[in-house]
C-alpha positions in Angstrom: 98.0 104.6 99.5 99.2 101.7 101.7 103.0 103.1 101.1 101.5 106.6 102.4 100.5 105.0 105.6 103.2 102.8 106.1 105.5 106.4 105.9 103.3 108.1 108.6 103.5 105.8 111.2 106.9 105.2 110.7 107.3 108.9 110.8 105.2 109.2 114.7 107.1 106.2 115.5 110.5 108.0 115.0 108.7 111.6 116.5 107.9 109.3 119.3 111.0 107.6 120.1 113.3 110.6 119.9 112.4 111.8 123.1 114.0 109.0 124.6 117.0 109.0 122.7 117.7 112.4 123.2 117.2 112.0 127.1 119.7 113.1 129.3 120.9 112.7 132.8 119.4 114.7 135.3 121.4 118.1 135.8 123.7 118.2 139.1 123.6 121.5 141.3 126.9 123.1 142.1 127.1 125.0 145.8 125.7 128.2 145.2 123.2 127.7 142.9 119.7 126.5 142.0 119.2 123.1 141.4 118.6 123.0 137.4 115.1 121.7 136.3 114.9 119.3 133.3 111.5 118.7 131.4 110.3 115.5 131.7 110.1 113.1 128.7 106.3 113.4 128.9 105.7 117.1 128.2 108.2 116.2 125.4 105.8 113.2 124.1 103.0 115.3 124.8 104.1 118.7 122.4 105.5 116.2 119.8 101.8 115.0 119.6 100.0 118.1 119.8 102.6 119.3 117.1 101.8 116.8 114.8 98.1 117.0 115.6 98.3 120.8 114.8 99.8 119.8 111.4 97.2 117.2 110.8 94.3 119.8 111.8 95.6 122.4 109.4 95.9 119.7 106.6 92.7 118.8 106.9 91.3 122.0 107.1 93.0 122.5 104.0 91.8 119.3 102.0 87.6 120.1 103.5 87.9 123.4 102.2 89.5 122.6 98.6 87.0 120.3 98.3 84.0 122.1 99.2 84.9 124.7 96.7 85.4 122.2 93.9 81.7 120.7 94.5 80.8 124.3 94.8 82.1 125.4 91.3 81.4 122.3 89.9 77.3 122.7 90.4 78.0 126.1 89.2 79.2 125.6 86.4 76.6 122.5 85.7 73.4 124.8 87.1 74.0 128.5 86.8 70.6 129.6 87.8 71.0 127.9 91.3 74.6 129.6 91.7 72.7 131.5 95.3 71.5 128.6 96.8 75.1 126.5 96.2 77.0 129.7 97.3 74.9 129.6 100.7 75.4 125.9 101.5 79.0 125.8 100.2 79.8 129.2 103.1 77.9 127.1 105.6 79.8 123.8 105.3 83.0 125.9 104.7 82.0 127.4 108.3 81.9 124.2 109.8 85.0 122.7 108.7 86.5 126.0 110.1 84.9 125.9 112.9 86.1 122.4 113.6 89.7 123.0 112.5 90.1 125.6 114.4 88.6 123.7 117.6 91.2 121.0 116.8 94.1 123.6 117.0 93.3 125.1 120.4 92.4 121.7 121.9 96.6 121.3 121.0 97.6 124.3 122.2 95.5 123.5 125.5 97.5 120.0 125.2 101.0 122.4 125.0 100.6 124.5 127.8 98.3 123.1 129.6 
């Protein structure tokens, strides 16, 4: 576990600091013709984030639900007769975890364009 946290920050250090080592000098105009923009090394900080907190959302999303179905099949299988009442719960937690996944996403999509 500890080497599994040691490799993700190490990985958003490196997602952090390429920005500034792919940075480059500001583009000259020539006579004639519109000055060429450049994006700033923020809005490049800011979609490596949200990029990596879209990846994040949909992994966890991922993990809640595979979970939730285990527990669900697992009572199941231990308490047949009660199979309704675990489906309802289990497709109301599911909901949630959806729900908040897919709040996560759109708050990084916001974070993209926005």
């Amino acid at each position: 576990m500890r080497n599994l946290l040691t490799l993700a920050v190490a990985l958003c250090l490196v997602l952090g600091l390429t920005s500034f080592a792919s940075a480059e000098e500001k583009p000259v105009a020539t006579a004639g013709t519109a000055p060429a923009t450049a994006v700033a090394p923020t809005k490049i900080i800011n979609n490596t984030t949200a990029a990596i907190g879209m990846g994040l959302s949909v992994l966890g999303i991922g993990l809640g639900l595979g979970l939730i179905g285990f527990a669900a099949l697992s009572g199941i299988a231990r308490q047949p007769e009660q199979a309704g009442a675990i489906q309802g719960a289990m497709f109301i937690i599911a909901g949630l975890v959806e729900g908040a996944g897919i709040i996560s996403l759109v708050l990084c999509l916001v974070t993209i364009f926005v």
